[in-house]
N, C-alpha and C positions, 0 to 999 in steps of 0.2 A: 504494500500500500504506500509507504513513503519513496517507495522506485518511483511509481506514477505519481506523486506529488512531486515531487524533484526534477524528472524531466518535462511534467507541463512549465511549473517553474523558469526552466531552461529553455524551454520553445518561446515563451513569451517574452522573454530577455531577451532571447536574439532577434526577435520580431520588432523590439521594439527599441532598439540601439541606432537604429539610422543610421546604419553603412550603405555607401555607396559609391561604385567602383570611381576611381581619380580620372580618367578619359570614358566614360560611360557613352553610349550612343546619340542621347540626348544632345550634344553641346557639338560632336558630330554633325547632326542634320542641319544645322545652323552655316556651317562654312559656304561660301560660295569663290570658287576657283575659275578662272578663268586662264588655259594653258596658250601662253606666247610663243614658244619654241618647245621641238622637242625630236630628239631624233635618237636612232643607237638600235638596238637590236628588236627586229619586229616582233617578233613571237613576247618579248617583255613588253615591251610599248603598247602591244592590243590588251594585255591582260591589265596592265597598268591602269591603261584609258579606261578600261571596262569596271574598272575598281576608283576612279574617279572620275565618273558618271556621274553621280548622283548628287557630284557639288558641281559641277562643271555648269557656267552660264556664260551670256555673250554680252551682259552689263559690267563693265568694269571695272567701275565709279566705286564699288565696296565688297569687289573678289580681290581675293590674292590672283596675284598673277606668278604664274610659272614658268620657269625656265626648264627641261630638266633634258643631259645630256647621259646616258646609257654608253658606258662600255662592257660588254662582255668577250670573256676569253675562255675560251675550252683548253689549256695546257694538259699534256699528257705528263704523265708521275714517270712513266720510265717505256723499257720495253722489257718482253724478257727474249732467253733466245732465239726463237724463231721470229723476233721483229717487229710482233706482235704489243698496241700498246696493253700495260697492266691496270692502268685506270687515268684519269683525269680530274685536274684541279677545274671547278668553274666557278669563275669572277665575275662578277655585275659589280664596275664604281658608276654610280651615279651621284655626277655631282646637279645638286638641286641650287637654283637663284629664284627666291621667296624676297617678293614686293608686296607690300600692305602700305596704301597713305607714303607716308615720309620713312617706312622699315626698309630698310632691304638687309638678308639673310642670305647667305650665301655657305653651305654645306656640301659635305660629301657623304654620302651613305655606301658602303660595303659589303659585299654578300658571298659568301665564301664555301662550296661546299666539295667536297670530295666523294667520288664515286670509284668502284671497280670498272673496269671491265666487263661487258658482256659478249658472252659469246653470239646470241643473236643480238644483230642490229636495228632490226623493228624497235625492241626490247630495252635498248639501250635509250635510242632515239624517245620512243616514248615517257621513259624512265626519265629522259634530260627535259622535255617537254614541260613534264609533272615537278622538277625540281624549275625552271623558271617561272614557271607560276606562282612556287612559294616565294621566288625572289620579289616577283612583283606584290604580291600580298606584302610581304614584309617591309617593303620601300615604301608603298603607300601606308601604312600605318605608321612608320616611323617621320614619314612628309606632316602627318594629321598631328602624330605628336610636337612636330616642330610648330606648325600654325597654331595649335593650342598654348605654344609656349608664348607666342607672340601676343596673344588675342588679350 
């Protein structure tokens, strides 16, 4: 009996603490972007774009305005002896120029991930796909976290 008094207790505590995430979605839907340049590797760029969509307008009197330059590089780790390579480093710098009013911000963001080798190529291709994706997810979130910083 005092189990069940103890964790209603506890439910209601945490109910009633007002926590609330520090970048939550709300303050999110608020930004309006508007992109000035942008170039660097396609397959990042669409997923980028497609990830900010939903701030993107063509007033831009009280959008940030973006710059954002994408380099990606596929380096190989080695080979072994048949010549074959054994896996690859892959890099996304994107360097971001954030305008607000009288701000200007100028950063670089980094993205860094290492793979094996596959032996199929579909497989691999796909595999690199599904890892630029996350890079673009991660870039845009880390961009929102800097206009947040700004705001």
């Amino acid at each position: 009996m005092n189990f069940k008094k103890i964790l209603i207790i506890f439910f209601f505590f945490l109910q009633s603490c007002g926590f609330t995430p520090i970048y939550s979605n709300k303050d999110n839907q608020n930004i309006l972007i508007s992109i000035e340049n942008i170039r660097g590797d396609n397959q990042i760029l669409y997923s980028l774009k497609s990830f900010l969509d939903r701030h993107i307008t063509n007033n831009t009197g009280e959008a940030y305005i973006l710059n954002l330059d994408i380099d990606y590089k596929k380096n190989s780790i080695g080979r072994n002896l048949t010549g074959q390579d054994i896996g690859y480093n892959l890099i996304a710098i994107t360097k971001v120029s954030l305008k607000y009013q009288n701000i200007n911000k100028n950063f670089e963001i980094t993205e860094k991930f290492t793979i094996d080798s596959f032996s199929n190529t579909n497989t691999e291709e796909e595999y690199i796909r599904s890892i630029k994706n996350n890079f673009a997810e991660s870039i845009y979130q880390k961009i929102i976290q800097n206009i947040l910083s700004i705001k």
